[in-house]
C-alpha positions in Angstrom: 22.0 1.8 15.0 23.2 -0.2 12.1 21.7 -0.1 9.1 21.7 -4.2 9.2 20.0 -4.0 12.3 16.6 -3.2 11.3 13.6 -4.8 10.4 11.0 -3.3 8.1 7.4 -3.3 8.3 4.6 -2.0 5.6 1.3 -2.3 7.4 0.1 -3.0 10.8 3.3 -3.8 13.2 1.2 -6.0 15.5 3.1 -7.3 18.9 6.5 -7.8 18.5 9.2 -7.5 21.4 11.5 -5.0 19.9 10.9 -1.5 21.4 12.5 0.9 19.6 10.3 1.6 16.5 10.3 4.6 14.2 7.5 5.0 11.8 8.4 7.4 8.7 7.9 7.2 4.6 10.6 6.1 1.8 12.5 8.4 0.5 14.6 6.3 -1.4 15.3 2.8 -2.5 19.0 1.5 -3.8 19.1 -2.3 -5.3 22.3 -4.1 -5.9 22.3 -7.7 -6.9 21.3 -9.4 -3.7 21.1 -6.4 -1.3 19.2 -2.8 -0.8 19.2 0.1 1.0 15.8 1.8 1.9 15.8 5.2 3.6 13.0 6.7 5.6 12.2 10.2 6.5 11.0 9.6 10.1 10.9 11.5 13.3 13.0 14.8 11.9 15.5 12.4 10.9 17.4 10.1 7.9 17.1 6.4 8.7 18.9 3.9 6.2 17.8 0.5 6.6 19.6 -2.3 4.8 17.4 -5.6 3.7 17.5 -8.1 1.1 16.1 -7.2 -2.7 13.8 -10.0 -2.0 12.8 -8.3 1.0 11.9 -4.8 -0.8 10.2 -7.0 -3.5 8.0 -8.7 -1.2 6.9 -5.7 1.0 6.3 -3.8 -2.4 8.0 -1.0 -1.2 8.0 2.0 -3.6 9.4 5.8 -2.7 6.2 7.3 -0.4 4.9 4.0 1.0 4.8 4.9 4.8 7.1 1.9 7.1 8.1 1.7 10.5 11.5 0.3 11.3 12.5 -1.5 14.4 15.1 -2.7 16.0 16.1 -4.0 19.6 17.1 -1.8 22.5 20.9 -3.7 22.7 21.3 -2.2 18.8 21.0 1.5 20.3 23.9 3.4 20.7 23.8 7.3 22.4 25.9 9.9 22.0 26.1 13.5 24.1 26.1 15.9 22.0 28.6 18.9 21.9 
């Protein structure tokens, strides 16, 4: 998945279409002048989620908060391992 590809969510997810959601808590937040990069700790894994500043600053998102990120079944790609 690209990290442009997901949408954050601090809170109750209610009904949404996408699918694919992994729930998970911040490990760490990067600001630049208009972007950010917010990393999770979900499911045994690293997922780096890239949203506006404005974005982090209206979610309030600090390092712990617990997220879930989602993002549509077409932005999924597999790979065998081995």
């Amino acid at each position: 998945m690209k990290a442009t590809e997901a949408i954050l969510c601090k809170g109750d997810v209610g009904k949404v279409s996408a699918r694919n959601r992994f729930s998970g808590r911040v490990s760490e937040i990067n600001k630049g002048p208009a972007m950010g990069s917010v990393t999770l700790d979900a499911a045994q894994m690293k997922l780096t989620a890239a949203v506006t500043c404005q974005a982090i600053d209206d979610l309030q998102l600090t390092q712990g908060d617990q997220v879930t990120a989602l993002f549509k079944a077409t932005e999924v790609l597999i790979q065998k391992a081995g």
